[in-house]
NULOLO-927003 format. One record per residue (C-alpha): residue in three letters; x, y, z. Coordinates in pm, whole numbers, padded with zeros to 5 digits, always signed. Each point is the difference from the previous one (the first is absolute). Last residue first. Layout:
BEGIN
ALAXYZ...
This chain:
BEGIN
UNK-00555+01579-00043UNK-00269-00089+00243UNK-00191+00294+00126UNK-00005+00009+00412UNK-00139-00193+00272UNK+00074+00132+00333UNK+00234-00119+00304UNK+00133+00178+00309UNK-00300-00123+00185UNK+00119-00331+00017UNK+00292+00100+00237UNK+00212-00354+00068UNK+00223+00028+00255UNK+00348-00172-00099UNK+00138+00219+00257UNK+00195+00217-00288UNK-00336+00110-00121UNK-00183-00198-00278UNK-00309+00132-00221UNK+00209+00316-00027UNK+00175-00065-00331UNK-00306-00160-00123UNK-00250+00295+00033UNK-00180-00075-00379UNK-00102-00343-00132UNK-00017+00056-00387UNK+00342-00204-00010UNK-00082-00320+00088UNK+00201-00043+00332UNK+00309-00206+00140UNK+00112+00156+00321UNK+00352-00047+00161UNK+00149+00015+00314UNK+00390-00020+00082UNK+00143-00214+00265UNK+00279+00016+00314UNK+00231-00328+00015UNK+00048-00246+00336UNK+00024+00115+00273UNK+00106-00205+00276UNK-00210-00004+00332UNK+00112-00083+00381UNK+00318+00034-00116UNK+00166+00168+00295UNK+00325+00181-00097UNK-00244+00096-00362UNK-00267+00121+00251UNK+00207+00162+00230UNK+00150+00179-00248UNK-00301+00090-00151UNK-00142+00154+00349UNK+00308+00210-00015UNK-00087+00150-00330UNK-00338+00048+00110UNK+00119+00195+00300UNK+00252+00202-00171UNK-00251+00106-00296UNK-00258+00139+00211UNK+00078+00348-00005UNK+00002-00023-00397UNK-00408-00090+00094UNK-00099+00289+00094UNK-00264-00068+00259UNK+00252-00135+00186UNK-00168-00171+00343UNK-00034-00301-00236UNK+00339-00096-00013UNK+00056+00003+00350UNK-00289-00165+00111UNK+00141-00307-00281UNK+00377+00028+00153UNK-00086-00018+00433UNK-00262-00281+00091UNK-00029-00179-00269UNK+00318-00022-00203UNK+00243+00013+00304UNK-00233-00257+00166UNK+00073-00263-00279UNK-00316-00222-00087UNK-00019-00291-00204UNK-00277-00240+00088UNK-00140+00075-00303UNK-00402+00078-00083UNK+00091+00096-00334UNK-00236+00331-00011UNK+00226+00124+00352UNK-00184+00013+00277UNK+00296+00166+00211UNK+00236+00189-00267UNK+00249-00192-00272UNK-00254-00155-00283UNK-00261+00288+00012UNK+00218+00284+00144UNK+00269-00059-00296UNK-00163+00082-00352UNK-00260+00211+00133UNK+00245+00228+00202UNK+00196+00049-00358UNK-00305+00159-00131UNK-00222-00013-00314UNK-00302-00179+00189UNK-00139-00302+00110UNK+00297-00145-00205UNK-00025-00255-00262UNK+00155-00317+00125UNK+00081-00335-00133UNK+00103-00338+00221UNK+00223-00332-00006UNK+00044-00223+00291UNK+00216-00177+00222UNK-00070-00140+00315UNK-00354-00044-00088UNK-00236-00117+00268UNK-00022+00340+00238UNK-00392+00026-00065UNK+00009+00339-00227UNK+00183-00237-00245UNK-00256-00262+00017UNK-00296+00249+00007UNK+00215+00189-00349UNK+00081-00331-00128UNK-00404-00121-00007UNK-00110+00238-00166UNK+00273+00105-00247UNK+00075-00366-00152UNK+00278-00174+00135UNK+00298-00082-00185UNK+00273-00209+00154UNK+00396+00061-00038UNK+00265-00258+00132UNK+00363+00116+00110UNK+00280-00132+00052UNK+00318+00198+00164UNK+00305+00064-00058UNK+00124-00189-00279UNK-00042+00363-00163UNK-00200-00156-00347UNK-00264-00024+00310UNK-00027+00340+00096UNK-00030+00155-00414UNK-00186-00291-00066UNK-00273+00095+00251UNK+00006+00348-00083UNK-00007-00109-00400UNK-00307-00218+00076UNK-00187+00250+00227UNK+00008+00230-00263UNK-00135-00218-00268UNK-00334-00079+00267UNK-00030+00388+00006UNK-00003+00053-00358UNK-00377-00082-00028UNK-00109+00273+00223UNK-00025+00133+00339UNK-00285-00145+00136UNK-00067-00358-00151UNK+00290-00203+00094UNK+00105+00145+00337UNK+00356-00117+00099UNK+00175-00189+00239UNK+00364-00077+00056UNK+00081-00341+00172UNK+00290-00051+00201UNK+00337-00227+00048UNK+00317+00160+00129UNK+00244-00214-00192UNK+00241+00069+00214UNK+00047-00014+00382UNK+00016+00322+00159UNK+00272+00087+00238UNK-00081+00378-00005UNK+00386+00043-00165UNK-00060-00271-00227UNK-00348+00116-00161UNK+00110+00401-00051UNK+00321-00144-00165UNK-00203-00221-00195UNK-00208+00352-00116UNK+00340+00180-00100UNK+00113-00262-00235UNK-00323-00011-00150UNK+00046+00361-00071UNK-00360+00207-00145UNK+00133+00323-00060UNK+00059+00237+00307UNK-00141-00113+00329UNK-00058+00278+00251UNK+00021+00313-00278UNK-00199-00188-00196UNK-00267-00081+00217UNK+00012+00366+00147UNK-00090+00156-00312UNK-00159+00293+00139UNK-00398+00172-00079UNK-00046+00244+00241UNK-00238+00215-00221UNK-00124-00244-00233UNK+00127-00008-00392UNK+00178-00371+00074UNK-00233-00241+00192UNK+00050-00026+00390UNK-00015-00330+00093UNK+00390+00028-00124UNK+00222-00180-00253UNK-00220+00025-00310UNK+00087-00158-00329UNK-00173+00195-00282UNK-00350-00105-00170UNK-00173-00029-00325UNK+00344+00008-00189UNK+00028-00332+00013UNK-00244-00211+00239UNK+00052-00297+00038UNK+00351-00098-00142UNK+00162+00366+00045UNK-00182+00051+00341UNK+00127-00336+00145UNK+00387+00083-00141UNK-00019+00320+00153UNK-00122-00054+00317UNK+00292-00335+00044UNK-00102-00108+00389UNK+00297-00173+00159UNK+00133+00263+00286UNK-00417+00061+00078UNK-00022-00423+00073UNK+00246+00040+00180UNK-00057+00291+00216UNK-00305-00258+00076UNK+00150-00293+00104UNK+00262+00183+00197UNK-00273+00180+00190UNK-00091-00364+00095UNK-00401-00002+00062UNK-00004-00113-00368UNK-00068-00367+00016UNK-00079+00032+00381UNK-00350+00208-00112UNK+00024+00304+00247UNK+00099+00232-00214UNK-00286-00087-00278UNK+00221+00164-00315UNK-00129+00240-00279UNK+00084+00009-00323UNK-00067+00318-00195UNK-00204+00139-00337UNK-00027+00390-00018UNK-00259+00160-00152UNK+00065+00377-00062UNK-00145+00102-00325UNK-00052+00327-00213UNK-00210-00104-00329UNK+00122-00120-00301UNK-00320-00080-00270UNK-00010-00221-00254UNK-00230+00090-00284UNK-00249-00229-00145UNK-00160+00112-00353UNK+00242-00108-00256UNK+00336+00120-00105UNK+00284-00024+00109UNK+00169-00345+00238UNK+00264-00016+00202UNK-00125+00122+00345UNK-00292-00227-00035UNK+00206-00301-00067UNK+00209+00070+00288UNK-00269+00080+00251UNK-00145-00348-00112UNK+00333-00190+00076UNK-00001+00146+00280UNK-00344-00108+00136UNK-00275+00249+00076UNK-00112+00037+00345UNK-00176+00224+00076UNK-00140+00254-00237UNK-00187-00085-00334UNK-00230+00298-00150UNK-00282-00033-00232UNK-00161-00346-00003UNK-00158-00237-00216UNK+00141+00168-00261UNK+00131-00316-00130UNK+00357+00056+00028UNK-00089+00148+00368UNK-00149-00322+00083UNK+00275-00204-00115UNK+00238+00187+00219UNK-00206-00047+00318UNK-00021-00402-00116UNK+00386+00011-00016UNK+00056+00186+00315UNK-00180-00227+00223UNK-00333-00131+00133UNK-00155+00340-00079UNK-00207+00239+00202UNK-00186+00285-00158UNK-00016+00389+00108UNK-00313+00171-00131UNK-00014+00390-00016UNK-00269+00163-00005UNK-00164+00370-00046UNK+00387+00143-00121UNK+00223+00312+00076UNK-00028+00020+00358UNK+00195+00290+00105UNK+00136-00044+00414UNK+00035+00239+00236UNK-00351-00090+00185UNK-00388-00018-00016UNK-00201-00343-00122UNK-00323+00014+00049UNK-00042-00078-00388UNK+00226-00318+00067UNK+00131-00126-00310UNK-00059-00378-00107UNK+00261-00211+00027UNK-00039-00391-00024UNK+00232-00235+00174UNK+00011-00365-00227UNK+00095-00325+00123UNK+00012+00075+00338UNK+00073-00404+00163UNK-00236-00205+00219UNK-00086-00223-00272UNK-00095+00301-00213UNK-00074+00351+00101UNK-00081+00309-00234UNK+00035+00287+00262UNK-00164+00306-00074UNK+00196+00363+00146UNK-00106+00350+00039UNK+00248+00238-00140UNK+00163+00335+00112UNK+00071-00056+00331UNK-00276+00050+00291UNK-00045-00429+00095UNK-00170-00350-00041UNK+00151-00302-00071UNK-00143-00351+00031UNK+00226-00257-00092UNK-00037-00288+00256UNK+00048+00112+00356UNK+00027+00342+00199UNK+00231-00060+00267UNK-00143-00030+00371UNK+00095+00272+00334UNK-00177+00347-00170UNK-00254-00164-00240UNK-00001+00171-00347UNK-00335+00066-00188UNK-00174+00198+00236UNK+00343+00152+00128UNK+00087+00171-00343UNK+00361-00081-00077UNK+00286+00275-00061UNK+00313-00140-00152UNK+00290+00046+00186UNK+00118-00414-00031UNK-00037+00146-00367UNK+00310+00174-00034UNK-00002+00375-00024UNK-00019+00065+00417UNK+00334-00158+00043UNK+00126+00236-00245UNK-00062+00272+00168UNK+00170-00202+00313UNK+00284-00031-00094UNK+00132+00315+00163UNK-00074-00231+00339UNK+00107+00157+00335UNK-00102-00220+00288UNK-00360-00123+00144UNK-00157+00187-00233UNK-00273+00253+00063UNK-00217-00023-00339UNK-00290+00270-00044UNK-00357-00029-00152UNK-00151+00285-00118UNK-00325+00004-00217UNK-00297-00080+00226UNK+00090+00245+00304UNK+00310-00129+00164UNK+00177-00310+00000UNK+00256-00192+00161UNK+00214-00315-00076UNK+00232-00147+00233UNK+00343-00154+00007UNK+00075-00028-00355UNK+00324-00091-00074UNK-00031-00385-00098UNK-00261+00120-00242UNK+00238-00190-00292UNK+00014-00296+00240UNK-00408-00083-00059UNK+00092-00136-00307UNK+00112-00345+00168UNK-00125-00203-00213UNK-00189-00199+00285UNK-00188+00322+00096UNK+00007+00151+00291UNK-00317+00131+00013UNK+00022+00276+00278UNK+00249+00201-00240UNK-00235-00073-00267UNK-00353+00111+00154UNK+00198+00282+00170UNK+00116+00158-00357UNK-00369-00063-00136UNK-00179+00155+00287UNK+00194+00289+00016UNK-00053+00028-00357UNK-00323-00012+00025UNK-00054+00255+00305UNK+00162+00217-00202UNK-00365-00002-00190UNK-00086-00179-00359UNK-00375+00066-00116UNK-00178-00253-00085UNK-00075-00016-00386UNK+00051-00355-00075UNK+00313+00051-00161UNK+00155+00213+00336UNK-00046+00363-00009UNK+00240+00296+00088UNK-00212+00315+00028UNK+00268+00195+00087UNK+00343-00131-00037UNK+00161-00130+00311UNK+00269+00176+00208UNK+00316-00149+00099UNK+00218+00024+00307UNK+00279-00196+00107UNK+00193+00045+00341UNK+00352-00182+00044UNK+00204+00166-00245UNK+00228+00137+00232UNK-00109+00381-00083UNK-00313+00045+00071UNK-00350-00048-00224UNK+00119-00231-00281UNK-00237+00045-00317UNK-00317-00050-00205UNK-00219+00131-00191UNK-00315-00005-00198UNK+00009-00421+00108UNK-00144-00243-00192UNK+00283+00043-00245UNK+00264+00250+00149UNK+00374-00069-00193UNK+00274-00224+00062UNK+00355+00061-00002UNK+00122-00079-00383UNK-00120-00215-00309UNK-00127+00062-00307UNK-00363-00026+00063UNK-00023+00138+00314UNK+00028-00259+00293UNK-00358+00010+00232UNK-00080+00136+00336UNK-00277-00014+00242UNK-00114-00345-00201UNK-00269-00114-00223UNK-00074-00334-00011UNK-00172-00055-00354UNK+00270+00016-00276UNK+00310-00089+00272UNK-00170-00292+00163UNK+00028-00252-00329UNK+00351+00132-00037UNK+00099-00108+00353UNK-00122-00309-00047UNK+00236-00073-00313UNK+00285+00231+00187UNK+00033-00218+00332UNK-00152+00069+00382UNK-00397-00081+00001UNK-00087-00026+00349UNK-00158+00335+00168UNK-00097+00148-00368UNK-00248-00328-00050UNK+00031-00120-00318UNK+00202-00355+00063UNK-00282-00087+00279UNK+00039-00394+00029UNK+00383-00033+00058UNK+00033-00298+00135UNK-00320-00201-00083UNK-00013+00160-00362UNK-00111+00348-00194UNK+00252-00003-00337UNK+00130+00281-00230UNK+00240-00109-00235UNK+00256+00229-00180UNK+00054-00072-00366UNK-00165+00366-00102UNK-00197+00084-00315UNK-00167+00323-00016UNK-00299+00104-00212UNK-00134+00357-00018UNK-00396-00048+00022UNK-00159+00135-00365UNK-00307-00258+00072UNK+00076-00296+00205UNK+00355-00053-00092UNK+00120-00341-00126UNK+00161-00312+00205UNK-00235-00284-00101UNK+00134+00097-00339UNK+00286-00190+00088UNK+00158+00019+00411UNK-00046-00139+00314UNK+00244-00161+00228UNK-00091+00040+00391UNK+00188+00234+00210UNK+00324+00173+00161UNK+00147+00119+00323UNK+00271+00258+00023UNK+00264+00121+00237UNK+00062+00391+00029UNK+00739+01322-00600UNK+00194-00069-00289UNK-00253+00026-00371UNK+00101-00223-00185UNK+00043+00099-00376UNK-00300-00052-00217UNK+00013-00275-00255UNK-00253+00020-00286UNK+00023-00301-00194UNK-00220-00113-00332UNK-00158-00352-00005UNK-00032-00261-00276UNK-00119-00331+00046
């Protein structure tokens, strides 16, 4: 098929579930509905029975779902930056320690249904999910609030329990999102796919065998807020995998393909002219890591572990995965954010097996060290399974160590993983939101997303307060940086490579560029239907 290419430069500025297969003509608009494919799965079970609700749902699939119809305090503008009022007129930090946070509501703020939303709402909604608890753990971004206070109908201020500069962002991701009590109870999750909010859509769930097939998007005629809707409806589709999204989009079937497109299809796309698909580049700043259970006596030896970091080739695994879709990273902190340091290479240097034995001996560790890596199958995309072969050959081929690796698919791996029974295992993040706090707090702080036993009392209780009393964000640069080292001295995680984002798109589909933010957050409304040409 032919395509033509429009590649816009990146622009430098969570976890995932994903659903049942459907695709064909069974997969067309209703109407003049703006079609978008997706590979993530959306699924309601035993364990995690309330994916939708803004108190549980922690990874960027969900989290994309909540963003059209939960409206938030604050919201990211469209091409990136400190965020900006969106169900608030105004807000702002009342002293000077950053520990009082006021905002203002926009009159006559309504939710879908036409009741009107008070501060009392949001108080409601930020107390509902700290109270929670959730399993996912997405309660630790409101780690700061102490209290929450209102006065009159539309002010509702945040004392925090210690300074947080963070924490405008904190109120732009979706655990924020304001609930109405009558359809939200305060102690139980909200189950099944029911979703009802004050952002700029109202949402229709298509469910199948206990999976969102289909999320429909109509817009919200209460709604009121920063945002420009430029469509009536858009419709975001779930496919089995990359192949069956990119046969839908050959068909017309569908309009736009996000996550997760193979390489091999990026590549094609990004070679061909002509046609009526372009492929889009859009700013990015997914990250891909390993992650270690600290406690598992495989790799509860440091040794093991600074090992395992002394042996890992980034280049070589990016060059036969991923090419030029993705650079080697050596920090949790991807390169372009404010802190970012290179602290695994400046700890280990190029991958030295001579080095890692070394590391072995002296801790009086008997080789082979024997472990099993584990990987999602279904969640990050088809490559993943190829990585995990050249990281496992890259350890073995060592004589150091033999290694197994097992695919899981997303929903049971994440319970398994959140459970303690993976020693080793593979994971993908999009930050909450473009900060370097938000690509350390939520493996490194108390809570932490990965629910690992690793804590170091430097991090928690003196270098992550620091960093966030700086409201600028240079300021902070020493304390991240330090955090890094301990990271890379530590291994607790090892990144892995940082990742670009791309959009494939039939080319009378208009708002592309901004359909993405660097957070992988997906902003419907950004997209129109133009003239084809």
């Amino acid at each position: 098929m032919n395509r033509k290419t429009l590649v816009l430069p990146a622009v430098v500025g969570l976890l995932a579930p994903v659903l049942a297969a459907c695709g064909g003509s069974d997969s067309g608009s209703d109407g003049d509905a703006i079609v978008v494919g997706t590979t993530d799965r959306f699924t309601a079970s035993k364990e995690a029975p309330a994916p939708l609700d803004p108190a549980y749902a922690y990874d960027v699939g969900l989290w994309n779902i909540l963003r059209q119809t939960s409206q938030t305090l604050m919201v990211q503008p469209r091409g990136d930056g400190e965020p900006v009022p969106e169900a608030a007129e105004q807000c702002g930090f009342t002293d000077t320690g950053n520990e009082r946070y006021s905002c203002t509501l926009r009159d006559g703020l309504k939710f879908a249904n036409g009741d009107p939303v008070t501060a009392q709402d949001v108080k409601y909604s930020i107390e509902r999910a700290l109270s929670i608890k959730a399993g996912s753990q997405v309660y630790s971004l409101l780690s700061t609030v102490d209290t929450v206070e209102t006065q009159g109908d539309r002010e509702v201020i945040f004392h925090l329990n210690t300074a947080d500069a963070t924490f405008p962002y904190k109120l732009s991701t979706p655990v924020a999102g304001i609930v109405n009590p009558d359809d939200y109870e305060k102690d139980k999750l909200r189950e099944g796919f029911e979703l009802d909010g004050s952002g700029p859509y109202t949402m229709e769930a298509e469910v199948k065998d206990g999976a969102l097939t289909k999320a429909v998007f109509t817009k919200n005629p209460h709604y009121k807020g920063s945002l420009t809707v430029n469509n009536d409806k858009v419709e975001l589709v779930s496919f089995e995998d990359a192949d069956a999204m990119g046969t839908a989009l050959d068909k017309g079937d569908i309009d736009l393909m996000t996550r997760a497109m193979t390489p091999d299809q990026i590549q094609e796309l990004s070679k061909a002219t002509g046609g009526d698909v372009d492929l889009v580049e859009v700013s990015g700043l997914e990250i891909r890591y390993l992650a270690f259970n600290t406690k598992a006596p495989t790799v509860k030896d440091k040794a093991v572990r600074t090992a395992v970091a002394q042996l890992v080739n980034r280049s070589e695994l990016v060059s036969a995965v991923y090419g030029s879709q993705a650079e080697p990273l050596y920090s949790m902190v991807p390169a372009g954010i404010t802190g970012h340091s290179n602290s695994f290479f400046n700890t280990y240097g190029d991958p030295n097996v001579a080095k890692a034995k070394a590391m072995l001996e002296d801790a009086g560790v008997t080789t082979p060290v024997k472990f099993t890596m584990h990987y999602t199958t279904d969640h990050y995309g088809a490559a993943t399974k190829q990585e995990f072969e050249v990281l496992q050959k890259q350890l073995n081929d060592s004589g150091l160590f033999e290694v197994d690796i097992e695919g899981t698919p997303w929903e049971k791996f994440r319970q398994a993983e959140l459970d303690g029974e993976y020693d080793v295992f593979g994971m993908g993040w999009f930050p909450d939101f473009p900060d370097a706090d938000s690509f350390i707090a939520p493996f490194l702080d108390t809570n932490n997303t990965l629910n690992s036993p690793y804590a170091n009392p430097r991090i928690i209780n003196d270098l992550i307060p620091e960093s966030r009393r700086e409201a600028d964000r240079l300021s902070a640069v020493d304390s991240l940086t330090t955090i890094q080292d301990i990271t890379a001295e530590d291994v607790p995680l090892i990144p892995l490579w940082q990742g670009k984002q791309y959009v494939a798109t039939r080319d009378d589909i208009t708002g592309t560029a901004y359909v993405l933010n660097s957070s992988s957050s997906l902003q419907l409304w950004e997209l129109g239907r133009g003239v084809s040409g």
